[in-house]
C-alpha positions as a Markdown table, in Angstrom:
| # | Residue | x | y | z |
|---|---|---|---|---|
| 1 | Unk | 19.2 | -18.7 | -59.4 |
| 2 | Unk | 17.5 | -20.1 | -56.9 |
| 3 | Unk | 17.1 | -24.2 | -56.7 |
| 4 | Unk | 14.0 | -25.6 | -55.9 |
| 5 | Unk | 14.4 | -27.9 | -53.0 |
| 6 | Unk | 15.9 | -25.2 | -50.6 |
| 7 | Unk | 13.3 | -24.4 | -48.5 |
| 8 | Unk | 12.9 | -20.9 | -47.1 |
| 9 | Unk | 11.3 | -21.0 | -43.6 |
| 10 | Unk | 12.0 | -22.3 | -40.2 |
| 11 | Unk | 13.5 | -25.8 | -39.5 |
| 12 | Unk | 11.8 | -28.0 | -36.7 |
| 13 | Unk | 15.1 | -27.9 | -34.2 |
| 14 | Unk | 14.5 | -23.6 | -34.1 |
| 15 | Unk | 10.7 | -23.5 | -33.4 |
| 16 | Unk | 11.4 | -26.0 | -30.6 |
| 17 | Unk | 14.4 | -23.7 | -29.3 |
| 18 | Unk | 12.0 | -20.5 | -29.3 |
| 19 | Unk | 9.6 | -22.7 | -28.0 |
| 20 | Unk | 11.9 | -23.8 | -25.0 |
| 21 | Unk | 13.0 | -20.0 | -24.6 |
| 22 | Unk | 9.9 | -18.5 | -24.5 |
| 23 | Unk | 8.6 | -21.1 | -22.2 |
| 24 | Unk | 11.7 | -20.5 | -19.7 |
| 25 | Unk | 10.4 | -16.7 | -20.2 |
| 26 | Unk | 6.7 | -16.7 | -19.0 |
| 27 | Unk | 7.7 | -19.5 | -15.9 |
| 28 | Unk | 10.2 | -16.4 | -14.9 |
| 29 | Unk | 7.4 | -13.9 | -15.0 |
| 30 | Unk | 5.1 | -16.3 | -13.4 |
| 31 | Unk | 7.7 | -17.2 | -10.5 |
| 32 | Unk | 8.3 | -12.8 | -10.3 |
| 33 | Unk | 4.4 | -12.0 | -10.2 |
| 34 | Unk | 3.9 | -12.8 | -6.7 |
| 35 | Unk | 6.6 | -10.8 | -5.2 |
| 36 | Unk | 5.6 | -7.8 | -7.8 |
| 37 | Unk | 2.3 | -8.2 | -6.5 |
| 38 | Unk | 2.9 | -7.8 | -2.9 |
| 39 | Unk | 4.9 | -4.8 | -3.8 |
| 40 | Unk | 2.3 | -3.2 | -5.4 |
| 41 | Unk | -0.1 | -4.3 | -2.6 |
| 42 | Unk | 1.6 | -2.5 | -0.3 |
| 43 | Unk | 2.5 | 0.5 | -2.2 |
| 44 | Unk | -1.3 | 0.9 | -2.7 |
| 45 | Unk | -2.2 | 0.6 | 0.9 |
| 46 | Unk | 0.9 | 3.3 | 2.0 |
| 47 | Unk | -0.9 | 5.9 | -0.4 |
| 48 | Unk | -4.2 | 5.2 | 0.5 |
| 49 | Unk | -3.4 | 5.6 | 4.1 |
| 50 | Unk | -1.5 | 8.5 | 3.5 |
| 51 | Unk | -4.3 | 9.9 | 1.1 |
| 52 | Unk | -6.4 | 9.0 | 4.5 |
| 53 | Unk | -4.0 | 11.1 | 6.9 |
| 54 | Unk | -4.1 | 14.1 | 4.5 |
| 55 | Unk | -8.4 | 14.2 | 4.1 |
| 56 | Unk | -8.6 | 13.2 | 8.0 |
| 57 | Unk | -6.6 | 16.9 | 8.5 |
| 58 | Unk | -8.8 | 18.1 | 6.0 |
| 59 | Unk | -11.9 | 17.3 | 7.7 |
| 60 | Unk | -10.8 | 18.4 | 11.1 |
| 61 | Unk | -10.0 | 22.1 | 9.5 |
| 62 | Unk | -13.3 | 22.3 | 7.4 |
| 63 | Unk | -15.2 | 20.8 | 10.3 |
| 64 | Unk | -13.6 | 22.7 | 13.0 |
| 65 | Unk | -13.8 | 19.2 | 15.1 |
| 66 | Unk | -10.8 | 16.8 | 15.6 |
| 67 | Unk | -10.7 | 13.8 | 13.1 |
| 68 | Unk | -8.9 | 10.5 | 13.9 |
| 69 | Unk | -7.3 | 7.6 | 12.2 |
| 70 | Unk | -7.8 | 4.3 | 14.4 |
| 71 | Unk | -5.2 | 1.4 | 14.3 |
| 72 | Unk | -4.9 | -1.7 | 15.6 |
| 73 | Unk | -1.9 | -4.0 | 16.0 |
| 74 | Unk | -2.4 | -7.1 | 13.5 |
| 75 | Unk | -5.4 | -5.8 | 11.8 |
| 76 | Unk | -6.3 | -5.5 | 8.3 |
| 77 | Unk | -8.3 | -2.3 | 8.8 |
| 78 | Unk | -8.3 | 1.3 | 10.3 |
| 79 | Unk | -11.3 | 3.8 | 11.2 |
| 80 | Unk | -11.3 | 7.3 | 10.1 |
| 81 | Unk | -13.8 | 8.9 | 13.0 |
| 82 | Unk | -14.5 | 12.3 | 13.4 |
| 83 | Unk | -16.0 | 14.4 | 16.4 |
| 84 | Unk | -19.5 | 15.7 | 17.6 |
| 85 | Unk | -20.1 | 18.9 | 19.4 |
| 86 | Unk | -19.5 | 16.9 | 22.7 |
| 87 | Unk | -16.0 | 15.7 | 21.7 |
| 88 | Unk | -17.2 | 11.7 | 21.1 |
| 89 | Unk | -16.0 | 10.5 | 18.2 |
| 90 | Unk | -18.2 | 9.0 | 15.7 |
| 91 | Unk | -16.8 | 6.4 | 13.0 |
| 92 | Unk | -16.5 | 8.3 | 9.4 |
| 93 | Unk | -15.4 | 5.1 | 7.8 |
| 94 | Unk | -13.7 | 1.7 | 8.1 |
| 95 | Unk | -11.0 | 1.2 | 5.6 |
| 96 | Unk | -9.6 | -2.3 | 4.4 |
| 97 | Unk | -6.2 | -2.8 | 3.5 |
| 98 | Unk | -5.3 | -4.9 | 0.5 |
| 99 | Unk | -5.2 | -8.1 | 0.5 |
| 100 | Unk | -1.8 | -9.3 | 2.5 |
| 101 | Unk | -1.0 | -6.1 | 4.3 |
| 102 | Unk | -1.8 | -5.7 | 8.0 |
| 103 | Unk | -0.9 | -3.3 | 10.4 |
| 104 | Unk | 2.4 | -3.8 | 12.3 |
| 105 | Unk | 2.4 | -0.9 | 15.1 |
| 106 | Unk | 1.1 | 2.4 | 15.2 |
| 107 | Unk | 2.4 | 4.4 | 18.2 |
| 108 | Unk | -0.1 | 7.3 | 20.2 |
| 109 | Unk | -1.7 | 4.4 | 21.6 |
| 110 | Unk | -3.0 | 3.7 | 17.7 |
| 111 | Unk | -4.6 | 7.0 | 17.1 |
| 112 | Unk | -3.5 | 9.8 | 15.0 |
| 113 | Unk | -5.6 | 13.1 | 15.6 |
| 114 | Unk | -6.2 | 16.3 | 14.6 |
| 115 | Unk | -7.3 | 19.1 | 16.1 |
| 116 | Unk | -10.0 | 21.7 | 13.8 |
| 117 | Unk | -6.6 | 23.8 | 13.2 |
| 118 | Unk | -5.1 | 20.7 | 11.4 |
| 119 | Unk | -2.2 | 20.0 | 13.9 |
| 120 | Unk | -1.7 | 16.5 | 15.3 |
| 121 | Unk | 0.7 | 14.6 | 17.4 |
| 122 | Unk | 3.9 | 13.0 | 16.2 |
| 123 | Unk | 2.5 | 9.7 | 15.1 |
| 124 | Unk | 4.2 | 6.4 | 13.3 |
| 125 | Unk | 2.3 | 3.8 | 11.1 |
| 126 | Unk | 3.6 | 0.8 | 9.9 |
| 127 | Unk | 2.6 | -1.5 | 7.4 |
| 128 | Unk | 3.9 | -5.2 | 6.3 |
| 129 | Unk | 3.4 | -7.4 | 3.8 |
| 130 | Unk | 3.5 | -11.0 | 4.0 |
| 131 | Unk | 7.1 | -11.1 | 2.4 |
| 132 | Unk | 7.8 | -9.3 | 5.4 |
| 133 | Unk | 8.1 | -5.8 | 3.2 |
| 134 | Unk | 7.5 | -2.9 | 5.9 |
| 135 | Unk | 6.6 | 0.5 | 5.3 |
| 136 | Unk | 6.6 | 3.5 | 7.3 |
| 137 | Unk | 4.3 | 6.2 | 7.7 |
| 138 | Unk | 5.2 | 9.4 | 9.8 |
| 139 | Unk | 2.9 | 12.2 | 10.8 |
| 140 | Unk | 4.6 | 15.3 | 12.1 |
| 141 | Unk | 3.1 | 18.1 | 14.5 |
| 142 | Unk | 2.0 | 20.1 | 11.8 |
| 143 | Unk | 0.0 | 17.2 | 9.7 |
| 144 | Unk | 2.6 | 16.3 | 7.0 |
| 145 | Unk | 3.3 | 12.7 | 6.5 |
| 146 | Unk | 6.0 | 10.8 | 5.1 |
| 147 | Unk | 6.9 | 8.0 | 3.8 |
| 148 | Unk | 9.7 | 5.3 | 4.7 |
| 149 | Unk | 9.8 | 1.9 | 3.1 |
| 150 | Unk | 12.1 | -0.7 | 4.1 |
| 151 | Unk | 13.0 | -4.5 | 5.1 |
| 152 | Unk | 12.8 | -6.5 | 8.2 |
């Protein structure tokens, strides 16, 4: 039998413990978000570009005219340009890169192009973050690219 003045429930002291451990909980997750966020930041902008690289190839073979990808050291942005009859390249689009993510150095004088059989030069992109997160986008002879992520 039961009395009457136990009470069934929570006492004060524990609802200000879970309180307290719940609060230590979401500052955690608050102080993580930012790095998660520039993670995912850059993971987005390596498979767009590389996304990019693969419809640039693409569009050179269904065209049967070269297709480039323009980069510039420090920049947020690259141009995917394609070529006229006469061989002068015309701009296809301007992509942005998230927010954060810039362009560290792209080798081939910061074009990557394909000729209208979908071959290109060995090429190298490479994004960072502003955590100083870098990753590493290779193009290889015959148009496949891969992807390298890393640390400075």
């Amino acid at each position: 039998m039961q009395r009457l003045d136990e009470a069934r429930g929570f006492t004060v002291m524990e609802l200000l413990v879970v309180a307290g451990a719940l609060g230590l909980l979401a500052t955690g997750a608050a102080l993580g978000w930012a790095r998660l966020e520039s993670v995912f930041r850059l993971d987005a902008a390596t498979h767009a570009l590389a996304a990019d690289l693969h419809d640039a190839r693409v569009l050179a073979i269904a065209s049967a005219a070269r297709a480039r990808l323009v980069f510039a050291r420090g920049a947020a942005s690259y141009r995917v340009e394609r070529a006229d009859d006469a061989g002068t390249f015309h701009l296809t689009a301007l992509r942005a890169l998230p927010r954060g993510v810039l362009i560290a150095d792209a080798n081939s004088s910061g074009d990557l192009v394909f000729s209208p059989r979908g071959v290109a030069e060995n090429g190298t992109v490479v994004l960072v973050d502003r955590r100083g997160r870098r990753a590493t986008l290779r193009l290889n002879q015959r148009g496949r690219v891969t992807i390298e992520r890393g640390r400075t």
